[in-house]
GUBATOR-696328 format. One line per 8 residues: number of its first residue (from 1); for each residue x, y, z of N, C-alpha, C. Coordinates in steps of 0.05 Angstrom, whole numbers, plus 32768, in hexadecimal, padded with zeros to 4 digits. Atoms other than C-alpha are relative to their C-alpha. Layout:
<nodes>
NUM = X,Y,Z,X,Y,Z,X,Y,Z; ...
</nodes>
This chain:
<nodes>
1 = 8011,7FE9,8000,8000,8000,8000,8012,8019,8000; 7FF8,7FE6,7FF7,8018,804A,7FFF,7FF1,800E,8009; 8003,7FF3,7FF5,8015,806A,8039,7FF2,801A,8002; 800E,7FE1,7FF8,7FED,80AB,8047,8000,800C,8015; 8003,7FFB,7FE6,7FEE,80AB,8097,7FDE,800E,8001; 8022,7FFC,7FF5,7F99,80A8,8099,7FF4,7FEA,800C; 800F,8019,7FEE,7F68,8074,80A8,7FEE,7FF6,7FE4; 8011,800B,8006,7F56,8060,806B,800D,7FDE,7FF8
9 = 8005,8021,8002,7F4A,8014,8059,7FFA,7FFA,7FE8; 8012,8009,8022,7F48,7FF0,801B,8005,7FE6,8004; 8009,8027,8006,7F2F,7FA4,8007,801B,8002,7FEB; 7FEA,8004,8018,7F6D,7F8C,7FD4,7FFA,7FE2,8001; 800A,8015,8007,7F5A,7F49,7FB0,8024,7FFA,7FF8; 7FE0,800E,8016,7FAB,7F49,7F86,800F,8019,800A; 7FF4,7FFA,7FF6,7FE3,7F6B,7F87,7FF9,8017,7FE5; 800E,7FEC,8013,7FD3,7FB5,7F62,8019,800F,7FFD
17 = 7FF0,7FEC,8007,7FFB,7FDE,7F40,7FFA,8018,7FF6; 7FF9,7FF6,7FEA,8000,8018,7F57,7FEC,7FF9,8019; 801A,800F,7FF0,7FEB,7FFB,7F9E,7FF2,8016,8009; 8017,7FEB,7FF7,7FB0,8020,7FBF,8012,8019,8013; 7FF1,7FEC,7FED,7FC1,8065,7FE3,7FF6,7FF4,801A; 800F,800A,7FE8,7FA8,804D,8029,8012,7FF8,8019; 7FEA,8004,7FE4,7FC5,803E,8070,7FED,7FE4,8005; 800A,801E,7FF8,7F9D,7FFF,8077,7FF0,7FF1,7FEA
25 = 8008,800E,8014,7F94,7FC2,804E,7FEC,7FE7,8008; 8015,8020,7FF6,7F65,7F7D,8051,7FFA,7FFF,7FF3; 8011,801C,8019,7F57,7F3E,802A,8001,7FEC,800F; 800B,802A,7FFB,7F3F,7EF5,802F,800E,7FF5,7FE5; 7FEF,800A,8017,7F6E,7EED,7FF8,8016,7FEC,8004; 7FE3,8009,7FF5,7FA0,7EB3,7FFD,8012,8004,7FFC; 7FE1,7FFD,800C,7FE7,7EB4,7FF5,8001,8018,7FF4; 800B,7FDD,8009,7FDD,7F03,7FEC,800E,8015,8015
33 = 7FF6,7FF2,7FF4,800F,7F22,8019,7FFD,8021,8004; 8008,7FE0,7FE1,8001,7F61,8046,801C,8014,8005; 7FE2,7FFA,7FF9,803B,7F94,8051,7FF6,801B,800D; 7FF8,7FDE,7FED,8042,7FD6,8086,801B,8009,7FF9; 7FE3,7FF7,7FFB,8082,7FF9,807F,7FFD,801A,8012; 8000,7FE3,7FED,808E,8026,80BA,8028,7FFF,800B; 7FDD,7FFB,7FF0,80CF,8045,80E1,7FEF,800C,801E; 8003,7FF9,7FE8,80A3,8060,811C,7FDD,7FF2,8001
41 = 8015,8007,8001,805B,8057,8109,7FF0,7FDB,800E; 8008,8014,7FF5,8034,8019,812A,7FF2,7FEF,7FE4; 8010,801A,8012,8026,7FDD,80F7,7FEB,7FF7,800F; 8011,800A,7FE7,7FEC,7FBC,810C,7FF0,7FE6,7FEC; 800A,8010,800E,7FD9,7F76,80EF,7FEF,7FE8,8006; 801F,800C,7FF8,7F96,7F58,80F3,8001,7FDC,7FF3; 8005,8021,800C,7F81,7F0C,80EA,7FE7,7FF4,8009; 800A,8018,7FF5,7F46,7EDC,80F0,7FFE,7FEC,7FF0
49 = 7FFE,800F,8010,7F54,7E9E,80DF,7FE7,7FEA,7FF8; 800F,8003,800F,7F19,7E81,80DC,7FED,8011,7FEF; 8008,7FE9,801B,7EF9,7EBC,80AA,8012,7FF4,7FEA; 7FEF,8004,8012,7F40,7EB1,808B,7FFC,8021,7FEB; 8001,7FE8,7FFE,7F42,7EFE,808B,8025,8009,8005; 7FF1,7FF3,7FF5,7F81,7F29,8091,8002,801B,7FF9; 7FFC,7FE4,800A,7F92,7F70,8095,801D,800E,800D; 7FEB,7FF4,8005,7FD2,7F97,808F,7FF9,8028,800F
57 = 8010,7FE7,7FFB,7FC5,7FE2,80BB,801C,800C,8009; 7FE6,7FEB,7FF6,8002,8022,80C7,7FE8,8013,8009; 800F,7FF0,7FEF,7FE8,803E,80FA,801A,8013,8016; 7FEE,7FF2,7FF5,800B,807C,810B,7FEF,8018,800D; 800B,7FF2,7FF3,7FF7,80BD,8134,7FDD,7FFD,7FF0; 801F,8003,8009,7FBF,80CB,80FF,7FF3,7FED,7FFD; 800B,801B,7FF9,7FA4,8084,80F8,7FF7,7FFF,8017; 8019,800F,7FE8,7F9C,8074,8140,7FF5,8012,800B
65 = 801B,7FEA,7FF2,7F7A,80B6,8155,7FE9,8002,7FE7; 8019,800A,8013,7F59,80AB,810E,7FF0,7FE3,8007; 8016,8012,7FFF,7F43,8070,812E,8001,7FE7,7FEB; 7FFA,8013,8014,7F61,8040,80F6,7FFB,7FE0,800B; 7FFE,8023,7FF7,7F67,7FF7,8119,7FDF,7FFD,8007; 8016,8004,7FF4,7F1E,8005,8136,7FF4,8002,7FE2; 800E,7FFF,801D,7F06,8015,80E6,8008,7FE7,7FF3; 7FF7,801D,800C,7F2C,7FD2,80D1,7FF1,7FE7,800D
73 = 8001,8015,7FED,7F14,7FA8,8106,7FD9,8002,7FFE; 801F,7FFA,8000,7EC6,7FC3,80FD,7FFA,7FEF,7FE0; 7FFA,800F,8017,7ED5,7FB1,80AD,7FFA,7FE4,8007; 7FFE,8021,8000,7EEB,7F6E,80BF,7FE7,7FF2,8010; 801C,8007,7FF3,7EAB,7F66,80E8,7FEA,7FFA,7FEA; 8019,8000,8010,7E77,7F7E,80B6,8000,7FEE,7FE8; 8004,800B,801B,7E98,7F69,8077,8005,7FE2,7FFE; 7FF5,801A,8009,7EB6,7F22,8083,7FFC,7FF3,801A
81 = 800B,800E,7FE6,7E8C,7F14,80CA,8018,7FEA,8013; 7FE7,8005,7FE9,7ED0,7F06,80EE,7FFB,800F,801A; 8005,7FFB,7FDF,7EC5,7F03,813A,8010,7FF5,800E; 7FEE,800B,7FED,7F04,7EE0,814D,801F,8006,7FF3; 7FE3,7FE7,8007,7F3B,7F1D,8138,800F,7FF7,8014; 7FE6,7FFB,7FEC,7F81,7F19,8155,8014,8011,7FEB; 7FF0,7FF8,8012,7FB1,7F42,814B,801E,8003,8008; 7FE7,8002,7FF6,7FF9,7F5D,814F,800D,8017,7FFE
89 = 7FF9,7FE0,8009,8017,7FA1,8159,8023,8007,7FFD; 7FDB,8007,8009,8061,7FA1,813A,8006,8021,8018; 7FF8,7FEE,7FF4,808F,7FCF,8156,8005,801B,7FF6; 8004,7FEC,7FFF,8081,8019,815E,800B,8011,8013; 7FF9,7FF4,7FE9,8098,805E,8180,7FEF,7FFF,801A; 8019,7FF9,7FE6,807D,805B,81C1,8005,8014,800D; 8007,7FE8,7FF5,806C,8091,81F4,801E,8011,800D; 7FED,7FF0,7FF2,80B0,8093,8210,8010,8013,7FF0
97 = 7FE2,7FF1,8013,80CF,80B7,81D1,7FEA,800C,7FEE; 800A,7FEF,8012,808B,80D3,81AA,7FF0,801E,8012; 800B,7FE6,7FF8,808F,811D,81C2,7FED,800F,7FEB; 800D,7FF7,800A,8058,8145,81AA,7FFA,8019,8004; 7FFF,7FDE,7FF8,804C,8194,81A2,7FD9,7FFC,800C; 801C,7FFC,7FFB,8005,81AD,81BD,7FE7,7FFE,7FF4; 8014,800E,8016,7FDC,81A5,817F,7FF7,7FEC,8001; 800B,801A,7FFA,7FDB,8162,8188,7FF9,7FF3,8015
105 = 8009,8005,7FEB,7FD6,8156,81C9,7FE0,8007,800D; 8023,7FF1,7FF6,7F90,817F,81CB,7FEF,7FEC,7FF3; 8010,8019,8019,7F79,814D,8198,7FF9,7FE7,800E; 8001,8018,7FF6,7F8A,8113,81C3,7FE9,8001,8020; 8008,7FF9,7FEF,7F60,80F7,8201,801B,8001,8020; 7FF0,8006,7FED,7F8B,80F9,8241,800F,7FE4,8009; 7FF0,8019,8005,7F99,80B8,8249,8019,7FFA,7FE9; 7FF0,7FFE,8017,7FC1,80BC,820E,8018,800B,8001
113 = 7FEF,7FEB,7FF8,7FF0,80EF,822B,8017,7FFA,8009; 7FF3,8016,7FDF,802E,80D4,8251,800D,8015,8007; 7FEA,7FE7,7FFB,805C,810B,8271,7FFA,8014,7FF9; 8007,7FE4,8006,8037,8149,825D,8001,800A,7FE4; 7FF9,7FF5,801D,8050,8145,8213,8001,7FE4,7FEF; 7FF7,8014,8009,805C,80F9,81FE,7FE2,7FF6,7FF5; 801A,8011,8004,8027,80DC,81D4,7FFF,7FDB,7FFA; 8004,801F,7FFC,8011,8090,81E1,7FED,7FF4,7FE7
121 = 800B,8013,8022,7FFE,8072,8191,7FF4,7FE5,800C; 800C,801D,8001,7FFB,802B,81AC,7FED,7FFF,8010; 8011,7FFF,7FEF,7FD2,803D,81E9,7FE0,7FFE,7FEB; 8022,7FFF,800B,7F99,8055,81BC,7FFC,7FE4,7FE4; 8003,8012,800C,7FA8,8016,818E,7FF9,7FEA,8008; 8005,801A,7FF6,7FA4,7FE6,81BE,7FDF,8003,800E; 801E,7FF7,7FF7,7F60,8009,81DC,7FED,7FFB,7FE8; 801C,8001,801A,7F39,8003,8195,800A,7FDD,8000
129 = 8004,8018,7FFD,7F54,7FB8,8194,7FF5,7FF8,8013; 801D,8007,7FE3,7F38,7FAA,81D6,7FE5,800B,8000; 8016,7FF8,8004,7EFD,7FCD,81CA,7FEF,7FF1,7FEB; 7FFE,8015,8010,7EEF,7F96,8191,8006,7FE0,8011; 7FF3,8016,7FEE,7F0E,7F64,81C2,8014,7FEA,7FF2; 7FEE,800A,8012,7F44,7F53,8193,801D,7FF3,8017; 7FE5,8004,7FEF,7F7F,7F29,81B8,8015,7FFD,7FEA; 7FE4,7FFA,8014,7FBD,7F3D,81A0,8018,7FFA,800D
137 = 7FEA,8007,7FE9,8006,7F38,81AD,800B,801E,7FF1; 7FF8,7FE7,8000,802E,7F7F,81B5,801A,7FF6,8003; 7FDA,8004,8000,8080,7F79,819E,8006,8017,801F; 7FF9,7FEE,7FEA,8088,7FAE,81D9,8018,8010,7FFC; 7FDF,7FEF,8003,80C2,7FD2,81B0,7FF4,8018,7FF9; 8002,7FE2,8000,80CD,8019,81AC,801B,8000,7FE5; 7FEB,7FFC,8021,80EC,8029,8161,8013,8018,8008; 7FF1,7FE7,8002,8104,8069,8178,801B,7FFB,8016
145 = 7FEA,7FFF,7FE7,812C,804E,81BB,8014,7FE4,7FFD; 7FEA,800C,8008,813F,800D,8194,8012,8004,7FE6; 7FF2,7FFD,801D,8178,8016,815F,7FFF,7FED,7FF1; 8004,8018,8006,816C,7FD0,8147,7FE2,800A,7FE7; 800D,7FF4,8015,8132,7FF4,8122,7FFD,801F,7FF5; 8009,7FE2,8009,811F,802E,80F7,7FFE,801D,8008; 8012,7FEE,7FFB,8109,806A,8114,800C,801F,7FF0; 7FFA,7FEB,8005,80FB,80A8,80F0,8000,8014,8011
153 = 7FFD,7FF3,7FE6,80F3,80CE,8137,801B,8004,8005; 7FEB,8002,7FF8,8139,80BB,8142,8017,8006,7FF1; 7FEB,7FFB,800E,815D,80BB,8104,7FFE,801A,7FEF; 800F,7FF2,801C,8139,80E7,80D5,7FFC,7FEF,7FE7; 8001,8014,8010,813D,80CC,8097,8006,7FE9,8000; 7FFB,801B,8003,813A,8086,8093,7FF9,7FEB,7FF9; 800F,800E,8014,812B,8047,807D,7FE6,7FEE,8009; 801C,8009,7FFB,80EC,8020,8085,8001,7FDD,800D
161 = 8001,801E,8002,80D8,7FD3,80A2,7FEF,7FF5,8002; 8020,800D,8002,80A3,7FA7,808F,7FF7,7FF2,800E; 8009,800B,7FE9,8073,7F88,80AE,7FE9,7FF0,7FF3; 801B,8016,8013,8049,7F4E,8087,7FF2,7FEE,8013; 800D,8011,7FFA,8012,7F27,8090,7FF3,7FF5,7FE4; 7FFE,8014,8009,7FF2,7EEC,806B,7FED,7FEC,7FFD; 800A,8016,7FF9,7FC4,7EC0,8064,8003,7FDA,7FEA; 7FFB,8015,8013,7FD0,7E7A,8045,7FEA,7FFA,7FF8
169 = 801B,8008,801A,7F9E,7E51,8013,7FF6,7FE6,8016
</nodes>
């Protein structure tokens, strides 16, 4: 997919050229690989296997206050009556290293906040998965505080790492 940093979602049956603009993907397509590429942003990758459903979601500031994983996860409800989602949230900046000016912070609810200026992405990611009651597993890395990955917070320019999912036939 290319990126936009929104919340929108698209169905993909093949592999398209040029792929969709969009921050979040999903098919019931087999052997149809799924890709995120982030350096700070939160991957976020959905599954039920019996639907035989997956979805591919970069969920970064705008996404999860857009509310992206909770618009994927409602999808995967209506359109392909999956009620036994799990998911998996790759590794993203977390709160200890995403400082934020005032703009955004007015946007967010408090909970969200950590230290007066730090904004918490996976907090409100893991709240719209639970709110769904999606069990997931959380890598618990911080891109920006490990050098082992990416981060554009850290480096500036830099390079990207994927994050696939999959479903077999």
């Amino acid at each position: 997919m290319d990126q936009i940093h929104s919340t929108r979602i698209e169905y993909v049956q093949s592999l398209a050229t040029p792929p969709p603009r969009c921050d979040g993907i999903i098919t019931d397509r087999p052997n149809l690989p799924l890709a995120v590429m982030s350096a700070d942003c939160y991957p976020v990758l959905l599954f039920d296997e019996k639907r035989k459903v997956v979805a591919a979601l970069h969920a970064g500031r705008a996404g999860a206050m857009g509310q992206i994983v909770a618009q994927a996860l409602q999808r995967l409800v209506d359109d392909f009556k999956a009620h036994q989602i799990r998911g998996i949230i790759a590794p993203g900046i977390g709160s200890c290293c995403y400082e934020v000016g005032p703009e955004i912070l007015a946007q967010v609810e408090a909970k969200y906040i950590k230290r007066d200026r730090f904004l918490d992405i996976k907090g409100m990611i893991k709240d719209q998965l639970s709110y769904f009651g999606v069990q997931y597993y959380d890598y618990g890395i911080c891109t920006c505080c490990n050098p082992n990955y990416y981060s554009y917070r850290r480096e500036g320019r830099t390079g990207r790492f994927a994050s696939l999912i999959w479903r077999s036939a």
